[in-house]
C-alpha positions as CSV (number, residue, x, y, z in Angstrom):
1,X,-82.2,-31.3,49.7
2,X,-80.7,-34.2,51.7
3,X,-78.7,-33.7,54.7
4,X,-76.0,-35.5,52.2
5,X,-76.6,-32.6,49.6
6,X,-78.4,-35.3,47.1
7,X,-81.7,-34.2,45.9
8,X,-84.8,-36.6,46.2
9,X,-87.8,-36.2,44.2
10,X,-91.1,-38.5,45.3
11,X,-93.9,-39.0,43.4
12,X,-97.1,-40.2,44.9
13,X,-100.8,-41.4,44.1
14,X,-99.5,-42.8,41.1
15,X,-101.4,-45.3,39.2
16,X,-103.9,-47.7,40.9
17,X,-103.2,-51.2,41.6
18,X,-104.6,-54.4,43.2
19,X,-103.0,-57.5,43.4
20,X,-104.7,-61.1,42.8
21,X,-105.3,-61.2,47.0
22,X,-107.7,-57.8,46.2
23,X,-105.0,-55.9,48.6
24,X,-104.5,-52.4,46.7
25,X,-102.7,-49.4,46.5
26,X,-101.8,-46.1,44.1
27,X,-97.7,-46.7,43.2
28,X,-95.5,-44.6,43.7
29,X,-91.8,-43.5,43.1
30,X,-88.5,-42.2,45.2
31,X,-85.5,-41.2,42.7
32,X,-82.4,-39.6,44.6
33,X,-80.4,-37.6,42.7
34,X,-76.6,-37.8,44.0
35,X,-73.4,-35.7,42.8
36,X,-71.2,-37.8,40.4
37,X,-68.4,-36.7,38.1
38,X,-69.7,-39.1,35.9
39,X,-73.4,-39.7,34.3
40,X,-74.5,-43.4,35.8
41,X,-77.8,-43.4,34.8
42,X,-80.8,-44.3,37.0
43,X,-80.6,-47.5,38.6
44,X,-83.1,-49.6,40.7
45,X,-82.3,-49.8,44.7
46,X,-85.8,-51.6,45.9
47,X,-88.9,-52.3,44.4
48,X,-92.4,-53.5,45.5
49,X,-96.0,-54.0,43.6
50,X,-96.6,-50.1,45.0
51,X,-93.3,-48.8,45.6
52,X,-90.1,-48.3,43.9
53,X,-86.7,-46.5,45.1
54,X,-84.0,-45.8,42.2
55,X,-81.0,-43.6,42.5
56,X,-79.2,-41.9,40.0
57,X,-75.9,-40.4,40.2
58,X,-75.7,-37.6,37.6
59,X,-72.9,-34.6,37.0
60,X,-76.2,-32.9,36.8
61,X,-77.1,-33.0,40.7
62,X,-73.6,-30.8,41.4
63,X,-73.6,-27.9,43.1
64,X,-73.7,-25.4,40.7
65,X,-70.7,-22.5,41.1
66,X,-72.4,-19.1,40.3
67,X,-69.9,-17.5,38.1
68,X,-69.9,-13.2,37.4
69,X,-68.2,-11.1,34.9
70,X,-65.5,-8.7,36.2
71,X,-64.5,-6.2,34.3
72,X,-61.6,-3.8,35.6
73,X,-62.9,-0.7,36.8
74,X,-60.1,2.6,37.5
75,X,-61.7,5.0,40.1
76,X,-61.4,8.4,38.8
77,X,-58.4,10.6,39.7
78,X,-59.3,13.2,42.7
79,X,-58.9,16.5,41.4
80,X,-57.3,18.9,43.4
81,X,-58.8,22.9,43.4
């Protein structure tokens, strides 16, 4: 988790590749999930040959509020001897 509270997710040693100068590399991927009241879809921030950054703001990436079941309990009456 980001100091932001997005999430990011990177995945690495992807898929080899070498450009026509013979410089190579295995591509990889950076997608940050961000807190949005509304689904935005994914959508491309920067992209290289071997690199490529995306963010996607999603209701999904909220903080999720942990919710119980209470059900009215009565103590027992104290009987007196």
């Amino acid at each position: 988790m980001n100091v932001d509270g997005s999430l990011s997710l990177r995945y690495e040693h992807g898929d080899f590749f070498m450009d026509e100068g013979g410089n190579s590399c295995n591509r990889s991927a950076e997608l940050q999930l961000i807190c949005s009241e509304r689904e935005l879809g994914p959508r491309l921030l920067d992209s290289t040959a071997c690199s490529h950054r995306l963010e996607w703001r999603t209701p999904a990436a909220c903080p999720q509020v942990a919710r119980t079941l209470c059900v009215p309990y009565q103590l027992p009456r104290s009987r007196k001897k």
